[in-house]
N, C-alpha and C positions, 0 to 999 in steps of 0.2 A: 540543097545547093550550098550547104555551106552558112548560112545563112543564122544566128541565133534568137530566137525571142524569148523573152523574158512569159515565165507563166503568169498570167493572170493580167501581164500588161494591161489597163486600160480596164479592166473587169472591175464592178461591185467588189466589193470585200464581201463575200458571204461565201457557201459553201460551193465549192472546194476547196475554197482559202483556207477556211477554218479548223484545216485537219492536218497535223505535223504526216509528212508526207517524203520517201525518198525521191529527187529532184537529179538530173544530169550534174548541175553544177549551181553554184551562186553566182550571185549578181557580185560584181563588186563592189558597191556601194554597201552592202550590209553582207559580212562575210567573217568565219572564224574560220582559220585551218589547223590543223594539228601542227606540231612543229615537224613531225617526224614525217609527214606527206610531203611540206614542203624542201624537208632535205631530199626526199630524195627525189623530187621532180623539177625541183626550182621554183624562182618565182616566176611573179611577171617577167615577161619577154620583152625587156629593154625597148626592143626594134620597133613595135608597137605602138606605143609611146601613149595612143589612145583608140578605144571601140576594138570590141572583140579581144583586147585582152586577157579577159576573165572567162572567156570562152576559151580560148587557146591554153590558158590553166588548166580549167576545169577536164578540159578534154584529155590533157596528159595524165591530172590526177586518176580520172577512169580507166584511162591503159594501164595506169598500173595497179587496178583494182581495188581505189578508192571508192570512196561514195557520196555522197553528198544528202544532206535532210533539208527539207523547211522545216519551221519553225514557224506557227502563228503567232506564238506571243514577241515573238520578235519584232519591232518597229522601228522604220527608219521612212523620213521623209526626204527622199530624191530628186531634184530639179536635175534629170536628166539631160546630158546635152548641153548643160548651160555654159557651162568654159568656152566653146564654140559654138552659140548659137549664131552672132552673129557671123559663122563664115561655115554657111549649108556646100559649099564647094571643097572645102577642109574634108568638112566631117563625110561627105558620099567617095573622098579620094582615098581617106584611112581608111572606113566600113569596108571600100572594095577589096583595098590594099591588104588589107588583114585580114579576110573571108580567106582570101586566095594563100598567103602564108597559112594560116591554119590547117587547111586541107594539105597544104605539101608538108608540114610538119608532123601531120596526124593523124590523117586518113591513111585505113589501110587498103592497098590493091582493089582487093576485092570490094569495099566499101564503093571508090570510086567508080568502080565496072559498074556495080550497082547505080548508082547515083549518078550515072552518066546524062541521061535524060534531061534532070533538073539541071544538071550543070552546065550544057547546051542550052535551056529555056532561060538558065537564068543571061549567058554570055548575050542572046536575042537579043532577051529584057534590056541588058544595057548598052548595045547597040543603038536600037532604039532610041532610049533616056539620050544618046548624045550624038543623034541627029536631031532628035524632037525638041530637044534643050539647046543645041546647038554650043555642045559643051566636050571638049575634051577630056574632062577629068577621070570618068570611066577606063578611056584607053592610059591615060598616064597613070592611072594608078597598077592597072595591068602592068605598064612596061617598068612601073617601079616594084613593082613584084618578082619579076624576072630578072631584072637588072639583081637580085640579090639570090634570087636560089643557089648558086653555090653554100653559100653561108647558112639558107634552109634547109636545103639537103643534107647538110652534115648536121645540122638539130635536129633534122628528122632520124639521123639515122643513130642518134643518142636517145631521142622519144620510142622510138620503136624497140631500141633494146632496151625498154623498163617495161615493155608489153605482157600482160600476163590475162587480158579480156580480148575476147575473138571481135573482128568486125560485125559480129553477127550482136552480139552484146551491146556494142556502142550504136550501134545501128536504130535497135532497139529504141533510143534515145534523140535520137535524130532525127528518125523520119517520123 
């Protein structure tokens, strides 16, 4: 659904950590890029501002047939979350906001035919969250995602012509 998680989040360090391994994309927090990947896909996405950022990179990077490795000997300790901890209403308004930009920026056709399913279970899910929570932030973040697709749609339609890996490819990676 769109959705990214980080491998190994919350796991032991042990094996299958332990093994340099090719990966969808990096975290931003511990990340090198080539310089010549991100000329030509750009950087971070301004509009973003924060969560899913480096998703939304990463994903461009692979359309245009990048790659991405871990590295175990690489170390970095992360307080995820922490610039906004205190504001859980913030960070579930970006997370949505920028699940849903990613997908219109990068997802192709057929990916989303595919992924229709989850993308319906997840819209439930936050249905849901904001009755149950008795929270708007789910619908606002939706309608602040819409309120901008024109401007998505024409990034998407600059990410699509760097495209050179099939939805079947990124797919691979996703689900």
């Amino acid at each position: 659904a769109g959705t990214p998680v980080s491998r190994g989040r919350d796991a032991p360090d042990q094996a299958p950590y332990d093994v340099p391994a090719e990966v969808f994309g990096a975290h931003g927090a511990c990340v090198l890029y080539r310089r010549a990947a991100l000329a030509e896909v750009g950087l971070f996405d301004d509009d973003f501002f924060a969560y899913h950022e480096e998703f939304d990179l990463a994903w461009r990077l692979r359309l245009a047939g990048w790659t991405a490795r871990y590295v175990p000997l690489a170390r970095v300790l992360h307080h995820e979350g922490l610039s906004l901890r205190s504001q859980p209403a913030r960070i579930l308004y970006l997370t949505e906001r920028n699940r849903l930009w990613a997908l219109i920026k990068n997802a192709g056709l057929a990916f989303l035919w595919r992924a229709l399913p989850a993308l319906l279970a997840r819209e439930v899910q936050m249905l849901r969250h904001c009755l149950g929570m008795r929270t708007p932030v789910p619908l606002v973040a939706r309608l602040s995602a819409l309120a901008r697709l024109g401007p998505m749609l024409a990034r998407r339609a600059r990410v699509q012509a760097l495209r050179r890996v099939s939805d079947a490819e990124i797919e691979r990676w996703l689900v």
